[in-house]
MIVO-709942 format. One line per field, with one value per residue (C-alpha): residue in three letters; residue number from 1; x, y, z. Coordinates in nm, 3 decimals. Layout:
residues N
code: (ALA|...);
pos: (NUM|...);
px: (X|...);
py: (Y|...);
pz: (Z|...);
This chain:
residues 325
code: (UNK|UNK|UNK|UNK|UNK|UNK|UNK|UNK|UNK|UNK|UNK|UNK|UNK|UNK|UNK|UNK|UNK|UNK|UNK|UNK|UNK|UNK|UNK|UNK|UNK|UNK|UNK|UNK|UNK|UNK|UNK|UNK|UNK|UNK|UNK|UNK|UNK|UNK|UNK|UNK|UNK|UNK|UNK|UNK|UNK|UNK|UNK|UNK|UNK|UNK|UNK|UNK|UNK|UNK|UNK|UNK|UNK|UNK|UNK|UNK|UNK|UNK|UNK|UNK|UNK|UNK|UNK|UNK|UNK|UNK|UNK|UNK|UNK|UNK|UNK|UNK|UNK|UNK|UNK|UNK|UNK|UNK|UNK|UNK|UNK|UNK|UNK|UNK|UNK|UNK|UNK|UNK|UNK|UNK|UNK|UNK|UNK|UNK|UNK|UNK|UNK|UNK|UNK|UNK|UNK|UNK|UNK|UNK|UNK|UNK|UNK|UNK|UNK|UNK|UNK|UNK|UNK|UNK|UNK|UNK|UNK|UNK|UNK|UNK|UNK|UNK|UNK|UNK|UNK|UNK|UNK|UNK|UNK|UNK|UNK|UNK|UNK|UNK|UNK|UNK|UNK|UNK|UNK|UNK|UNK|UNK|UNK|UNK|UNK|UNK|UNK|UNK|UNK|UNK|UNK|UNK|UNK|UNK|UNK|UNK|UNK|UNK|UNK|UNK|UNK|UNK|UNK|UNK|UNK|UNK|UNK|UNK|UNK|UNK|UNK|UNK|UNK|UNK|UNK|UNK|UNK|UNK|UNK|UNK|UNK|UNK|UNK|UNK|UNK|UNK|UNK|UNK|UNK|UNK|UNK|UNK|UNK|UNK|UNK|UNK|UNK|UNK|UNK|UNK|UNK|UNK|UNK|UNK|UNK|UNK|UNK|UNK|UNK|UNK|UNK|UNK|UNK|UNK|UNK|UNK|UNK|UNK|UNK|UNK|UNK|UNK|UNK|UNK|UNK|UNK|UNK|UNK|UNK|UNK|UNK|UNK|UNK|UNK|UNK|UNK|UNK|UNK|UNK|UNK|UNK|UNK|UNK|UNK|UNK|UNK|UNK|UNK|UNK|UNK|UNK|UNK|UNK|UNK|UNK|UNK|UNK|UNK|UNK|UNK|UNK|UNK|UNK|UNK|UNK|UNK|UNK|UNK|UNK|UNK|UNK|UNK|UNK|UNK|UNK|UNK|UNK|UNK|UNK|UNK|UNK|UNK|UNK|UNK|UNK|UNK|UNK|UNK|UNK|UNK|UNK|UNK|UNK|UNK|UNK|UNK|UNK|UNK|UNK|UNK|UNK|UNK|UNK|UNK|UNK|UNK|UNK|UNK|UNK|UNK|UNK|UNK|UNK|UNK|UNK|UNK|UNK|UNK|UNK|UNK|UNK);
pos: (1|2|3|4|5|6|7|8|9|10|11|12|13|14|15|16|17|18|19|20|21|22|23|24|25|26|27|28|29|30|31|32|33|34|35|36|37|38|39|40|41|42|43|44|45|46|47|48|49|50|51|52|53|54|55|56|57|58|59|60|61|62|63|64|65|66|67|68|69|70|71|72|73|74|75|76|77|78|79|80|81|82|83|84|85|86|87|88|89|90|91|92|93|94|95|96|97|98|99|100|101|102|103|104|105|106|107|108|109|110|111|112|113|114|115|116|117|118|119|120|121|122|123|124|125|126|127|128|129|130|131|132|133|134|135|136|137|138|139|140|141|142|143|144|145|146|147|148|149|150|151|152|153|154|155|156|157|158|159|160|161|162|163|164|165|166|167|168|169|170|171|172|173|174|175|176|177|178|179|180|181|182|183|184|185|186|187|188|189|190|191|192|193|194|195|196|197|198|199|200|201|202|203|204|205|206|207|208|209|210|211|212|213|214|215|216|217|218|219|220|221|222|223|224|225|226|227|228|229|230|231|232|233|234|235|236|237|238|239|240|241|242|243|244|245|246|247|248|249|250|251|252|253|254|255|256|257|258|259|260|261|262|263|264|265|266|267|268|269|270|271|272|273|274|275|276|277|278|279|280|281|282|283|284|285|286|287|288|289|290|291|292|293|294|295|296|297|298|299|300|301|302|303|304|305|306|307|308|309|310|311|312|313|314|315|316|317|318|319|320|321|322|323|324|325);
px: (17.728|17.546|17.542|17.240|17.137|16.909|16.674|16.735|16.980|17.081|16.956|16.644|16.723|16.582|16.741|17.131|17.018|16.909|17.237|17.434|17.236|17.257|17.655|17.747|17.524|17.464|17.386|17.049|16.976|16.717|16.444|16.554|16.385|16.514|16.329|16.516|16.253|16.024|15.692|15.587|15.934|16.049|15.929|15.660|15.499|15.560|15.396|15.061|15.024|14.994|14.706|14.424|14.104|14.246|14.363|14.593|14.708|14.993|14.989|15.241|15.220|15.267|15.115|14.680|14.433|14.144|13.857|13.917|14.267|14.437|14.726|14.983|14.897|14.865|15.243|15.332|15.166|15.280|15.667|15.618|15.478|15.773|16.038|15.848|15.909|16.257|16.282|16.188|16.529|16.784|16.509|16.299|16.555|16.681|16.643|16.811|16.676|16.550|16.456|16.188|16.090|15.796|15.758|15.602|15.234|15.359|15.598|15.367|15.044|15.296|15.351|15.002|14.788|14.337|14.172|14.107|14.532|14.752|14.609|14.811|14.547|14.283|14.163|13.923|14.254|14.423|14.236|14.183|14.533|14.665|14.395|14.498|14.822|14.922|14.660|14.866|15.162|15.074|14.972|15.298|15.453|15.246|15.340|15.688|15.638|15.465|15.835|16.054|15.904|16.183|16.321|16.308|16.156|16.235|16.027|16.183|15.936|16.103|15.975|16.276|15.937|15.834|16.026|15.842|15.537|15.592|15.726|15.439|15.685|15.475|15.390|15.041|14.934|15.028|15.375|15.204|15.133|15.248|15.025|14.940|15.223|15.057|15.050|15.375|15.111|14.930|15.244|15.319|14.963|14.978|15.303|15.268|14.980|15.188|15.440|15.211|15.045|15.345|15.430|15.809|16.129|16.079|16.326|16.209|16.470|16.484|16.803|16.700|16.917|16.640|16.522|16.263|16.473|16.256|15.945|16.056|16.229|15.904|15.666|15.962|16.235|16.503|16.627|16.794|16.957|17.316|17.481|17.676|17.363|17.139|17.100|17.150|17.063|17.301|17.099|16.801|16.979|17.170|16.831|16.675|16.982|16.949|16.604|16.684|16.688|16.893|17.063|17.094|17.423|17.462|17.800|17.914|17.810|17.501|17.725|18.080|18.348|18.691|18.833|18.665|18.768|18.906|18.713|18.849|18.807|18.434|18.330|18.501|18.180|18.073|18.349|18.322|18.004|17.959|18.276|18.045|17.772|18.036|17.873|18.048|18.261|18.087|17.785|17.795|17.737|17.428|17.314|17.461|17.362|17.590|17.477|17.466|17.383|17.084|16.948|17.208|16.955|17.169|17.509|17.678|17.656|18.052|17.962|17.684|17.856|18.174|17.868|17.760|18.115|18.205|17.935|17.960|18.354|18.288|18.030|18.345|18.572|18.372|18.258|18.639|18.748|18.518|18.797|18.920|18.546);
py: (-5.926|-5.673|-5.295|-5.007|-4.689|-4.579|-4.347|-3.958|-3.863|-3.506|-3.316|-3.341|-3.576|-3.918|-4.069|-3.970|-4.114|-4.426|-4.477|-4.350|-4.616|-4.900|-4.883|-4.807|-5.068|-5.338|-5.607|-5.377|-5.076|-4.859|-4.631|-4.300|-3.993|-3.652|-3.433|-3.099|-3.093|-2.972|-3.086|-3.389|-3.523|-3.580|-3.877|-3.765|-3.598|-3.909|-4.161|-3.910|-3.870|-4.276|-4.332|-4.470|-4.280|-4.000|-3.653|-3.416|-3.086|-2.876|-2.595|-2.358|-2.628|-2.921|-3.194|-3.203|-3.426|-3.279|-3.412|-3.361|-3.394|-3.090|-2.953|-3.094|-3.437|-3.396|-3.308|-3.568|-3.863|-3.720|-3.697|-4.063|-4.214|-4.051|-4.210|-4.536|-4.493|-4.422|-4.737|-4.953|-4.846|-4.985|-5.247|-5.364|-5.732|-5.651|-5.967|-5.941|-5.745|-5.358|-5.197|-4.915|-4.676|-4.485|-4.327|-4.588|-4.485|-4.377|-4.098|-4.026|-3.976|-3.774|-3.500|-3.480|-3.227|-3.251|-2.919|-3.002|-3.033|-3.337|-3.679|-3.842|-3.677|-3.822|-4.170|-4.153|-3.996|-4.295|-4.571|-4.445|-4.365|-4.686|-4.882|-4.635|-4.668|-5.067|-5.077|-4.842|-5.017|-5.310|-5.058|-4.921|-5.253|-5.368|-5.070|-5.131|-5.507|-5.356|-5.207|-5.437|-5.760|-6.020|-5.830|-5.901|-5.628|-5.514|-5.269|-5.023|-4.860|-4.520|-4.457|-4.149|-3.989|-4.385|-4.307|-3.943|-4.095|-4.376|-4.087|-3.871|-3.558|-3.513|-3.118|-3.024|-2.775|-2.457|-2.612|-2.542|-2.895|-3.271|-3.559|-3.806|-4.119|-4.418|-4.696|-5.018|-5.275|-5.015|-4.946|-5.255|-5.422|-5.133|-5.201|-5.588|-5.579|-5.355|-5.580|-5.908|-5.733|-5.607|-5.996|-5.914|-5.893|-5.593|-5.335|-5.068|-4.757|-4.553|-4.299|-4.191|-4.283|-4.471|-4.693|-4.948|-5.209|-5.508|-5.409|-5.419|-5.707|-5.896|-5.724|-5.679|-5.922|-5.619|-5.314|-5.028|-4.779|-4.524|-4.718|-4.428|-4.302|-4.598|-4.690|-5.087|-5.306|-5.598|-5.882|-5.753|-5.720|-6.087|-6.277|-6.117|-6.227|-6.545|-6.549|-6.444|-6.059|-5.859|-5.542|-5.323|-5.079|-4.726|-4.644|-4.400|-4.022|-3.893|-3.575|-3.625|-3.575|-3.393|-3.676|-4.019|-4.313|-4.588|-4.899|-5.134|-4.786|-4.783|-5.119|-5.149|-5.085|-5.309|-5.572|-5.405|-5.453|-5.844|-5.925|-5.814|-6.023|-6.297|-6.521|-6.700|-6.437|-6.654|-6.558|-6.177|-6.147|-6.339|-6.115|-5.760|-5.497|-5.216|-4.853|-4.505|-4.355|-4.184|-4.007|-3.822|-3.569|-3.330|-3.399|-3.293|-3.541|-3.596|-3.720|-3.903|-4.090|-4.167|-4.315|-4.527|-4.684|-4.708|-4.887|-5.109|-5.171|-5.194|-5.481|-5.607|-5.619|-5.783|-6.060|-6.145|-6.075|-6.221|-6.387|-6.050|-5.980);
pz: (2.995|2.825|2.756|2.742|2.781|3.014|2.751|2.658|2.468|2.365|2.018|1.798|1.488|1.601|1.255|1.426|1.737|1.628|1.415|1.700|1.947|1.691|1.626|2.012|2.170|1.935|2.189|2.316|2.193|2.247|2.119|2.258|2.409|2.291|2.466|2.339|2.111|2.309|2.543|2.415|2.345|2.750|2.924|3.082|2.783|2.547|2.859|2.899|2.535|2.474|2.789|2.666|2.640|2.883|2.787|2.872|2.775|2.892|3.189|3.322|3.615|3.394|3.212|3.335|3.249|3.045|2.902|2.538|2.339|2.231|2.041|2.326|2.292|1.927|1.908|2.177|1.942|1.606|1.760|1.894|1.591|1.365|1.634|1.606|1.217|1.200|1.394|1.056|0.872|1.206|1.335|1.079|1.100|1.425|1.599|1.937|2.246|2.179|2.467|2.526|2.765|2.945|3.232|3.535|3.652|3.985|3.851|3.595|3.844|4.085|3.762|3.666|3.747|3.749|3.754|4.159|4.235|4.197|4.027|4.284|4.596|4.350|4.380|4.129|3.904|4.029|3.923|3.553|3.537|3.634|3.414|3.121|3.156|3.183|2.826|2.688|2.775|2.561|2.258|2.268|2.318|1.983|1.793|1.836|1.701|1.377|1.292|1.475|1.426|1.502|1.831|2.145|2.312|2.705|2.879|3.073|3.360|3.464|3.856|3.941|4.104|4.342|4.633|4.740|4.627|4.865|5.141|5.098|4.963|4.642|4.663|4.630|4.360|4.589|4.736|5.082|5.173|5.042|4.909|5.165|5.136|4.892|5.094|5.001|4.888|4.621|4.444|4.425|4.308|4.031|3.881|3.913|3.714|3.476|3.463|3.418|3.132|2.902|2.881|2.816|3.053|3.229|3.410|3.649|3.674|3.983|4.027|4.308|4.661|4.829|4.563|4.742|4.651|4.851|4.737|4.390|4.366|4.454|4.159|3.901|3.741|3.715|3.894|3.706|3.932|3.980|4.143|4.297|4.405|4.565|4.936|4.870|5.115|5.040|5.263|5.022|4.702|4.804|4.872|4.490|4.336|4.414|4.331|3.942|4.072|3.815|3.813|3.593|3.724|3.639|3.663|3.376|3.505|3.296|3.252|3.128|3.395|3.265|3.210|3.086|3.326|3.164|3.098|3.405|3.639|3.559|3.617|3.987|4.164|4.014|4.115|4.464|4.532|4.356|4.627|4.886|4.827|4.762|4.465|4.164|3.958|3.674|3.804|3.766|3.400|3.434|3.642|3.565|3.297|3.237|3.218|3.203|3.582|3.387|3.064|2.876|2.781|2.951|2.848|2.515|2.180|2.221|2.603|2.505|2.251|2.483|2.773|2.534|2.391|2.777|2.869|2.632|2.653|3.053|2.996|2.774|3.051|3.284|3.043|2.980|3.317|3.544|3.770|3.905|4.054);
């Protein structure tokens, strides 16, 4: 069974990150957003400044698309391209799985503004978002490769922002009013031909409670969600699973509790919920990824670091435990 974080991590030195990531989850690390450094550095920033042949530039009311780049996306590519960089020293003959991150196209359209309002009430700003986007997902993919040429690389598709897109809750520009609900089928078309076009094992993460777990388990091969958090249907998750669904479980908080639980205390919703759906104890780490709930952006370094070694010594217990599931 394997280990992971889910992305952010607190502070600004990408070199300590990567060296912290490396050592604490060997089996898959990461390359890490920090975005304490400022726009640019937090998901959304880093995903709109790789879109191909779109712009954007930064408002008081967010990231919008302009017609020319600016200083914003300037910073956003220079602070990718030195994270992609200090990958060379950890990665360079990494040759097991490295994970990355961007934000998915539907969170992404939901926090970006046109000059007219939200790209989401624009189908015009729809379609050359999407098309931008999955080509830039294969850039990034390929730049990645250029500094970590032997690993295994796993794309992680952040969509926190899918289910009010899919609930029509979106705000317009004034707050007044809420972008129209995107139909099922066109979220799903748009990330499946995401997904079919990075060409690797793919995860989509949603924290949110009512992650559309059906709909996703048809367009993507993994789920990554908190696990104290998520509606699960159990039928649902119980038919993907035996499909070749997996899940990815968040189950260390994203901020440090008082008290850390204990290895065996944080993997028991996980044992809970695989005695629900009643498969093969065997089966589970097959099946199961251990995680963070979220990005530890917002916890402390000394947090951070304790998510990671928990995860990792959770995955640990269920890979030499498996009977007790």
């Amino acid at each position: 069974m394997r280990a992971t974080g889910i992305g952010s991590l607190p502070g600004d030195d990408i070199d300590a990150a990567l060296a912290l990531i490396f050592t604490e989850l060997p089996d898959l690390p990461h390359l890490p957003e920090l975005p304490a450094r400022g726009p640019g550095a937090d998901m959304i920033g880093r995903t709109a400044g790789v879109l191909v042949d779109l712009h954007v530039d930064l408002q008081p009311s967010g990231w919008r698309l302009v017609p020319r780049p600016g200083i914003d996306v300037r910073r956003a590519r220079e602070m990718l391209e030195r994270d992609l960089d200090a990958l060379v020293p950890v990665a360079a003959t990494h040759d097991g799985p490295l994970k990355v991150q961007l934000a998915g196209p539907w969170t992404l359209l939901a926090a970006l503004q046109t000059e007219h309002g939200p790209a989401l009430a624009d189908p015009g700003a729809v379609r050359d978002v999407s098309a931008s986007y999955a080509e830039a997902v294969r850039a990034h993919l390929d730049d990645v490769r250029r500094r970590a040429p032997h690993a295994q690389l796993i794309l992680q598709v952040d969509e926190p922002g899918l289910p009010a897109v899919l609930a029509g809750t979106v705000p317009t520009s004034s707050g007044l009013s809420r972008v129209r609900a995107l139909p099922e089928q066109d979220a799903e078309q748009v990330l499946a031909d995401v997904i079919t076009g990075a060409a690797v094992p793919t995860v989509v993460h949603c924290c949110a409670a009512d992650v559309p777990l059906r709909m996703l388990a048809r367009c993507a091969p993994a789920l990554s969600v908190d696990l104290a958090v998520a509606h699960l249907d159990l039928d649902t998750l119980g038919e993907a699973i035996e499909g070749g669904f997996d899940l990815w479980a968040g189950v260390v908080p994203a901020l440090g509790p008082g008290v850390a639980p204990s290895p065996r205390e944080t993997v028991e919703p996980i044992r809970r919920i695989w005695g629900q759906l009643g498969f093969p104890a065997e089966l589970m780490a097959e099946r199961f990824t251990v995680t963070p709930a979220c990005g530890l952006a917002g916890a402390s370094t000394g947090w951070a670091t304790t998510a990671m070694r928990l995860v990792r010594q959770a995955a640990k217990v269920l890979t030499e435990e498996p009977q007790r599931a």
